[in-house]
ZATOR-688015 format. One record per residue (C-alpha): x, y, z. Coordinates in steps of 0.05 Angstrom, whole numbers, padded with zeros to 5 digits, always signed. Each point is the difference from the previous one (the first is absolute). Example, Ala and Ser with C-alpha at 12.3 -4.5 7.8 and 13.67 -1.06 7.14 Angstrom:
+00246-00090+00156/+00027+00069-00013/
# end
This chain:
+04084+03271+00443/-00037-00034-00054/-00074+00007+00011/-00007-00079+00007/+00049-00012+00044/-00012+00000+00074/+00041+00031+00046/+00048-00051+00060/-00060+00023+00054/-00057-00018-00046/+00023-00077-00004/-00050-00044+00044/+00015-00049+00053/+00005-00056-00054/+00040+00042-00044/+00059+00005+00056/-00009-00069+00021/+00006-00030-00072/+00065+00056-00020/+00027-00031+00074/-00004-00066-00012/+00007-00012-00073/+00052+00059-00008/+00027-00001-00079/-00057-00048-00022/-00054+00054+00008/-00018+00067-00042/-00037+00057+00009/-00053-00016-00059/-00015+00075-00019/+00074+00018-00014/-00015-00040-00078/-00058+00047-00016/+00039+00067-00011/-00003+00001-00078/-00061-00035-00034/+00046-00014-00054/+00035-00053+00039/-00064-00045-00005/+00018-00043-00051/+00057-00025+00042/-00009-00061+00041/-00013+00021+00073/+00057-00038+00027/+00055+00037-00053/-00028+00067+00040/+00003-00024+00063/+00067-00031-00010/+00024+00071-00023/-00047+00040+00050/+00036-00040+00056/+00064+00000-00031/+00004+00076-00014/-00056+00033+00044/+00000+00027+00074/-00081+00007+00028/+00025+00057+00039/+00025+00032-00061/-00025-00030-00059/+00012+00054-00052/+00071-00012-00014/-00009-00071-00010/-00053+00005-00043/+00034+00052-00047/+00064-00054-00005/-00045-00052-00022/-00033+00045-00055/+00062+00012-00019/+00019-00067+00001/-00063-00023-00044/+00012+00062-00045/+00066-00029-00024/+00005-00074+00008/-00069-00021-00023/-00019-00008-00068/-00070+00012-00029/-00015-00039-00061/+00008+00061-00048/+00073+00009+00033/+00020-00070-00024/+00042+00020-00062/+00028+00063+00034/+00021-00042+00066/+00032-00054-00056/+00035+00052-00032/+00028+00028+00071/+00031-00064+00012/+00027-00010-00061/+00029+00068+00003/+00034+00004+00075/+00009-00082-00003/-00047-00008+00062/-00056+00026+00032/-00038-00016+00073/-00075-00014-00006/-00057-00010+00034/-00051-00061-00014/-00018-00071+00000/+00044-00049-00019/-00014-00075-00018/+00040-00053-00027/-00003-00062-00030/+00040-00056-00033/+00000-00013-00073/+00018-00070-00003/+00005-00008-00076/+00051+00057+00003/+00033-00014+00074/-00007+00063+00014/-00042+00043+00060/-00024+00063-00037/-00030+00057+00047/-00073+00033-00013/+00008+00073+00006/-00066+00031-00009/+00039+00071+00013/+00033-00011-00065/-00063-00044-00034/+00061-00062-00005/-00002-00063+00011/+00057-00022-00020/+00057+00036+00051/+00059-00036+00019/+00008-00004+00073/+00066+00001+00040/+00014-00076+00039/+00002+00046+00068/-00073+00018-00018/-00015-00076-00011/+00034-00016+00067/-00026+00054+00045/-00078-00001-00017/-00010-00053-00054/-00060-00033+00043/-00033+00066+00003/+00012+00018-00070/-00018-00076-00031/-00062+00002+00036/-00043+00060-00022/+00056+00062+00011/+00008+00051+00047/+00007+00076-00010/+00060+00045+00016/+00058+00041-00024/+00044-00050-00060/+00063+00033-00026/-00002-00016-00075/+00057+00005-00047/+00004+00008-00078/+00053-00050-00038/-00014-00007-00076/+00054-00051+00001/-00033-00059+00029/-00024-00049-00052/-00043-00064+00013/-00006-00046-00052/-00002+00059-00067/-00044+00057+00035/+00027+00055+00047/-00031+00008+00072/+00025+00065+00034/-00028+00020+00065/+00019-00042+00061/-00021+00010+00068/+00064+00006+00043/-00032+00016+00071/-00063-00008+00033/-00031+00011+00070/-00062-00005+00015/-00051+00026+00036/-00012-00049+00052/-00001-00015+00073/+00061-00045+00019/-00018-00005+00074/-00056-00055+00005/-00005-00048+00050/-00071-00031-00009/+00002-00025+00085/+00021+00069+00010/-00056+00029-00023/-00052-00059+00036/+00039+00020+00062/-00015+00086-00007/-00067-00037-00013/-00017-00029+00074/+00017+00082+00023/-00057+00030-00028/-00084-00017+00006/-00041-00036-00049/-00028+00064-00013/+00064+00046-00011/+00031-00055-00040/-00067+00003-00049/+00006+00079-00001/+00077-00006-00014/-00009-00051-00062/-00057+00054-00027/+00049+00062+00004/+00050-00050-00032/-00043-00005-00055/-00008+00064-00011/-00067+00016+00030/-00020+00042+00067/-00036-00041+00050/-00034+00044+00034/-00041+00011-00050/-00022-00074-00002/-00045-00046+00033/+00027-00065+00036/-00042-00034-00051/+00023+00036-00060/+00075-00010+00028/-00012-00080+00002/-00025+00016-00074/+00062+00038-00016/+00044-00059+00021/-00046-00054-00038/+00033+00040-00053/+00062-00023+00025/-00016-00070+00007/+00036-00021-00065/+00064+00033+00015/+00014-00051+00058/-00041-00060-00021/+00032-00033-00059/-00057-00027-00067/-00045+00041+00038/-00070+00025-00052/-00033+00063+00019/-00050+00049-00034/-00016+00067+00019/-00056+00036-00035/-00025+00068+00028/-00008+00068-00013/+00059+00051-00028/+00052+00028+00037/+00001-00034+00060/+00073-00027-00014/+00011-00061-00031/+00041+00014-00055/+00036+00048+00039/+00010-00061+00068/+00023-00052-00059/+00047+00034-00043/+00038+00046+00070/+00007-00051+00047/+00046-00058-00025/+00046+00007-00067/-00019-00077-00003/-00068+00018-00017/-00017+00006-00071/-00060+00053-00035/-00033-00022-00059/-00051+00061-00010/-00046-00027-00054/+00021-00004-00074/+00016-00072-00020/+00036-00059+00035/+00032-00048-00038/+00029-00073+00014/+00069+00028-00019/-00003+00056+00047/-00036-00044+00056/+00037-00065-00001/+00051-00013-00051/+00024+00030-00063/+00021-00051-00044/+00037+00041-00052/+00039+00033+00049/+00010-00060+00054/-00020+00039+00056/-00047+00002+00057/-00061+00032+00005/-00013+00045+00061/-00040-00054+00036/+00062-00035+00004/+00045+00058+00038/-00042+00044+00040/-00045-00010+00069/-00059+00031-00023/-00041+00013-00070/-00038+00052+00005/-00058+00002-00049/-00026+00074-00007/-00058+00025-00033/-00016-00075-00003/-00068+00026-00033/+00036+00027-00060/+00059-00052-00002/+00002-00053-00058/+00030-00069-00016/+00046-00011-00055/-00024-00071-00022/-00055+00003+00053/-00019-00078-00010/+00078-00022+00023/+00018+00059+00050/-00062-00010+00040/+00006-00071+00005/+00070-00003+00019/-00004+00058+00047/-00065-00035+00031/+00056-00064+00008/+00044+00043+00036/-00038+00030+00045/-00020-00076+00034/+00071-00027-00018/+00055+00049+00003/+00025-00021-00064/-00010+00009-00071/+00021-00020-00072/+00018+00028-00067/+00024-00051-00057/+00047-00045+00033/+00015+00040+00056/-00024-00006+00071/+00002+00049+00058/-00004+00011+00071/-00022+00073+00032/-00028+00028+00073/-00025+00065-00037/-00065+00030+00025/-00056+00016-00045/-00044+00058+00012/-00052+00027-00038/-00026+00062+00011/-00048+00051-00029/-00072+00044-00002/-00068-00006+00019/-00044+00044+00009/-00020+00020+00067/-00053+00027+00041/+00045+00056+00051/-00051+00011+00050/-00014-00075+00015/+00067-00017-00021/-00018-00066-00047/-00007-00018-00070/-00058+00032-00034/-00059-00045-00005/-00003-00011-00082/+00057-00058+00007/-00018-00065-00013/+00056-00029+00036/+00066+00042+00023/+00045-00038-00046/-00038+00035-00064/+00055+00046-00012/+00048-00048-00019/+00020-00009-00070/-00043-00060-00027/+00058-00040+00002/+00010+00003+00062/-00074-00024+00029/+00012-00063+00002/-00014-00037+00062/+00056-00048-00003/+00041+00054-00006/-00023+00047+00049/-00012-00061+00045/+00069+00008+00016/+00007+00068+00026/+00015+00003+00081/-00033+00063+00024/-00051+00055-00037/+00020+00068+00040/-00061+00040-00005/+00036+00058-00030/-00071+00051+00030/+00018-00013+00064/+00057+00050-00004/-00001+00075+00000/+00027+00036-00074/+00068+00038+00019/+00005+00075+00014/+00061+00030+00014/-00003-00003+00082/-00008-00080-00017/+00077-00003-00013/+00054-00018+00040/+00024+00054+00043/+00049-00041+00057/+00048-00048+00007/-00002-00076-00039/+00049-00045-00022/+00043+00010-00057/-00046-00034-00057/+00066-00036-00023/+00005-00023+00066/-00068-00024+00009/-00002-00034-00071/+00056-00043+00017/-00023-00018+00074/-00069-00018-00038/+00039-00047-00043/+00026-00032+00039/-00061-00010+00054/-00029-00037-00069/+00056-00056+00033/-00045-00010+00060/-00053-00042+00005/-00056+00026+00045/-00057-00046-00030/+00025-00038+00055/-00020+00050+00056/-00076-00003-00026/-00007-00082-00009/+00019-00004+00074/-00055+00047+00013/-00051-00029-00049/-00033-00051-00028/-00004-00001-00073/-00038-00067-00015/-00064+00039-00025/+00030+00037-00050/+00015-00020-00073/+00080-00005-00013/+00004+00077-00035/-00043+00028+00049/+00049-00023+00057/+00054+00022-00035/-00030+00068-00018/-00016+00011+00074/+00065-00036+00018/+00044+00039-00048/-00043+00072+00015/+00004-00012+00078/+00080-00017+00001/+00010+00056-00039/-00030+00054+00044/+00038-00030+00058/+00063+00007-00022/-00016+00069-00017/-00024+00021+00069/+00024-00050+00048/+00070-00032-00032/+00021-00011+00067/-00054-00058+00023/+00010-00058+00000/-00048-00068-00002/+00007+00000+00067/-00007+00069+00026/-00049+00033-00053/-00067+00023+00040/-00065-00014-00018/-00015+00075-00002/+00049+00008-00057/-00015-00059-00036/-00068+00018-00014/-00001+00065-00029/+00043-00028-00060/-00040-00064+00002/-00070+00037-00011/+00021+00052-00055/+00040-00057-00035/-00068-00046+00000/-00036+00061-00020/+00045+00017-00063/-00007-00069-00023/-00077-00005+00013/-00005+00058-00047/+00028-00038-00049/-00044-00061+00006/-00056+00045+00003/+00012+00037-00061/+00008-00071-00033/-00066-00023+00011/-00027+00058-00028/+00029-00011-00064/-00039-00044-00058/+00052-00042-00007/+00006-00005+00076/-00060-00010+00030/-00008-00084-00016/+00072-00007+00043/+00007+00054+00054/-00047+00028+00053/+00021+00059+00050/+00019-00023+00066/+00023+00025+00067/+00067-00038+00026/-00013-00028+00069/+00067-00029+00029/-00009-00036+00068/+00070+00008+00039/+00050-00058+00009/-00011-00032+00071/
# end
C-alpha cells in the first residue's frame, strides 16, 4: 500500500460517518498524491479518476491504470504535433484535457479550444453541443474528447480538420443541493467545519478552531457572489494552492500582466473576458502583477467591484465573479504578524493599486500570518467531498441569500453603507459555509456570532490600514463595529 494512503482501520470516526452518509460524493484525499507529476492537474480531474479507478483497500492497481491512462491520452505541449499527426494518421484519437467552446457569430459556427492540440479552432460534433454545451460555453470542463481528422471539410476557402466527436467529462452528475443541506443537519458544527477543511485539501487536526474559521474566510467568495477579499501573509501557507484546487470556476492569474482584453472584453475577438464566465478571480502574486493600461483597468475593475458590472466600448456587462487578491508580506514567525518596518499593510501592492477608492471596496483583509506555512503532515489525509462536487454545491449556495439571517439579528444603522455590506456580505458567507441548514428563524446566537466577529474584524483591518495611508488619513479612522441586536 502506497505510503500515503491509510489503511480501512486507520479512518476516524468522521471519516466513516462522512463515507456513510455521503457515499459516492466523498474521496479519500491521499489516493491523488501517488505521483508528484500529477500536480499540475486540477485536483478534481484526480479525484474524479482516483474515485473512478481506485480501491483504498487496494490502491495500487488503480493507481497504475490511471498512469497508464495519463501516459497515453494526455498530451504535453511538446507532444502537440506528434498527437496531430496520430490523428491524422489512424483518423481518430481519445484525449485527455480541457475543452471550451464558443460561438463565432461572424462565421455561425461553435469552434472548440483544445489546448491538448494548441487549437482553437476544432469543429465540434452537434451531440457535443447538446449534451454539455452550458458547461463547455461557460469556461470548459476537462475529460476524455474523441477527436477525428477530416481534411475534407471546408469553411468559407480554408480547411479545418480535427473535430471533436465525443466527450465526457469529468464531473459529478448526482447533485442535489437540499440533499446535501439535509446530510448537513447529521453532523456537528464542528465535524461539518473539519469535513469542509479535509475537502479542501488540508488535515484538520493540525489546525486551530481559529485558523479553521480563517481557512473558510478563504472560502467566503466561492459562496458569496461580487464578494472582494485580500489575503496577504507569509509563503506557503496555501493560498495559491486553496484557489486554483478547489473549484474549476476559479480562475489564477499568477503575476505577469493583466490586460482589459483578457479581464473583461476583447474587442478584436468579440469575446468575454474571464470576469465575465468564472466565480472567482484569483489575483496571485498580486505584489508582482501589472495592469495593461493601468489608468482604464483599474478604474473599471474599481466600478465592478461596487456594481457588478462593467464596460468596454459600447458594450455593457453583468458578472457575480469574486475578486481575490492575494500575495506576500513579510512576517515575524514567532509572533506571527507583519514585521514592524510597514507603514501600512497595503504597501505591497503595486502602486496602482493603493488607491483608497479602490481598496475602499474590498470586503474582508484575511490576515494571511495568522496561519501556519504547510508541511507535509498539513495535507489531507481522510475523507472530503469530491472537489467537483463541492464546487458546484458552492455555486449554487451563491443563490441563497443569508444577509437576511444577520439583519434579523442586527442592527446596521451605525455603519456606513460598504461597511454593512462588507460585514453583511463576509457574515452570510461564512454561514452558508458552516451552517447551510439555518434558517432566520432557527439560527442560534452561538453560531451567529463567531462569523459575525471575524467578519467585523476582516473588514476593520481594512479601515484600519486605510487611515494609515497618506492619502487616507483626512477620510478614514480605525474603528471597532459595535452592533446592538434587533429587539
Amino acid at each position: 500500500m502506497d505510503a500515503t494512503t491509510p489503511s480501512p482501520i486507520e479512518l476516524t470516526a468522521l471519516d466513516q460517518k462522512a463515507l456513510r452518509l455521503m457515499g459516492d460524493r466523498v474521496v479519500l484525499k491521499p489516493l491523488t498524491r501517488w505521483n508528484e507529476a500529477y500536480r499540475e492537474f486540477p485536483r478534481y480531474v484526480m479525484e474524479y479518476l482516483a474515485a473512478r479507478y481506485i480501491d483504498p483497500a487496494n490502491p495500487v492497481p488503480g493507481q497504475h491504470r490511471i498512469d497508464l491512462l495519463l501516459a497515453e491520452h494526455y498530451v504535453e505541449s511538446d507532444a502537440r504535433e506528434l498527437i496531430k499527426s496520430r490523428i491524422k494518421e489512424k483518423g481518430e484519437y481519445v484525449l485527455l484535457g480541457s475543452l471550451q467552446l464558443r460561438l463565432d457569430a461572424a462565421r455561425d459556427h461553435y469552434w472548440a479550444e483544445v489546448p491538448a492540440l494548441g487549437d482553437s479552432f476544432v469543429r465540434v460534433s452537434r451531440k457535443v453541443l447538446g449534451d454539455y454545451g452550458d458547461v463547455l460555453l461557460t469556461g470548459g470542463a476537462w475529460g476524455t474528447m474523441t477527436v477525428e481528422y477530416d481534411a475534407t471539410y471546408e469553411l468559407k476557402g480554408k480547411i479545418y480538420p480535427f473535430f471533436v466527436r465525443d466527450f465526457q467529462p469529468f464531473q459529478i452528475t448526482r447533485l442535489d443541493l437540499e440533499d446535501y443541506i439535509d446530510k448537513r443537519r447529521q453532523f456537528t458544527a464542528e465535524e461539518w467545519v473539519d469535513l469542509l477543511v479535509t475537502s479542501i485539501g488540508f488535515n484538520p487536526t493540525r489546525y486551530t478552531a481559529r485558523e479553521k474559521l480563517l481557512m473558510l474566510l478563504r472560502l467566503v467568495p466561492f459562496v458569496e457572489a461580487n464578494y472582494n477579499l485580500i489575503e496577504l501573509g507569509p509563503r506557503e501557507t496555501g493560498k495559491t494552492y486553496t484557489y486554483r484546487n478547489t473549484s474549476s470556476r476559479s480562475f489564477v492569474i499568477s503575476g505577469g500582466t493583466a490586460t482589459p482584453a483578457t479581464l473583461f472584453y476583447n474587442q478584436a475577438s468579440r469575446k468575454i473576458g474571464i470576469l465575465g464566465y468564472r466565480d472567482v478571480i484569483f489575483f496571485d502574486e498580486i505584489a508582482n502583477t501589472r495592469f495593461g493600461d493601468p489608468e482604464a483597468t483599474i478604474s473599471v475593475l474599481k466600478d465592478y467591484m461596487q456594481t457588478g458590472r462593467f464596460s468596454r466600448g459600447p458594450h455593457e456587462f453583468s458578472s457575480q465573479a469574486s475578486i481575490v487578491l492575494g500575495g506576500n508580506i513579510d512576517t515575524d514567525l514567532e509572533r506571527r504578524c507583519p514585521v514592524d518596518r510597514y507603514e501600512h499593510l497595503f504597501e505591497v501592492l503595486p502602486e496602482d493599486l493603493q488607491d483608497t477608492a479602490f481598496l475602499d471596496r474590498i470586503h474582508a483583509y484575511l490576515p494571511g500570518w495568522g496561519l501556519p506555512k504547510i508541511q507535509p503532515a498539513n495535507y489531507a489525509m481522510g475523507y472530503g467531498f469530491i472537489t467537483d462536487y463541492l464546487a458546484e454545491i458552492f455555486t449554487r449556495l451563491r443563490r441563497l441569500n443569508f444577509q437576511t439571517h444577520v439583519n434579523a439579528r442586527r442592527d446596521f444603522s451605525v455603519l456606513t453603507g460598504r461597511n454593512q455590506d462588507a460585514v453583511r456580505k463576509t457574515t452570510a458567507g461564512l454561514l452558508k459555509l458552516v451552517y447551510p441548514h439555518r434558517t432566520v428563524d432557527d439560527l442560534e446566537e452561538s453560531e451567529l456570532a463567531p462569523c459575525l466577529a471575524l467578519a467585523c474584524e476582516a473588514r476593520e483591518r481594512v479601515i484600519e490600514q486605510l487611515a494609515r495611508m497618506p492619502a487616507g488619513r483626512a477620510e478614514f479612522k480605525a474603528i471597532r463595529f459595535e452592533l446592538p441586536q434587533r429587539v
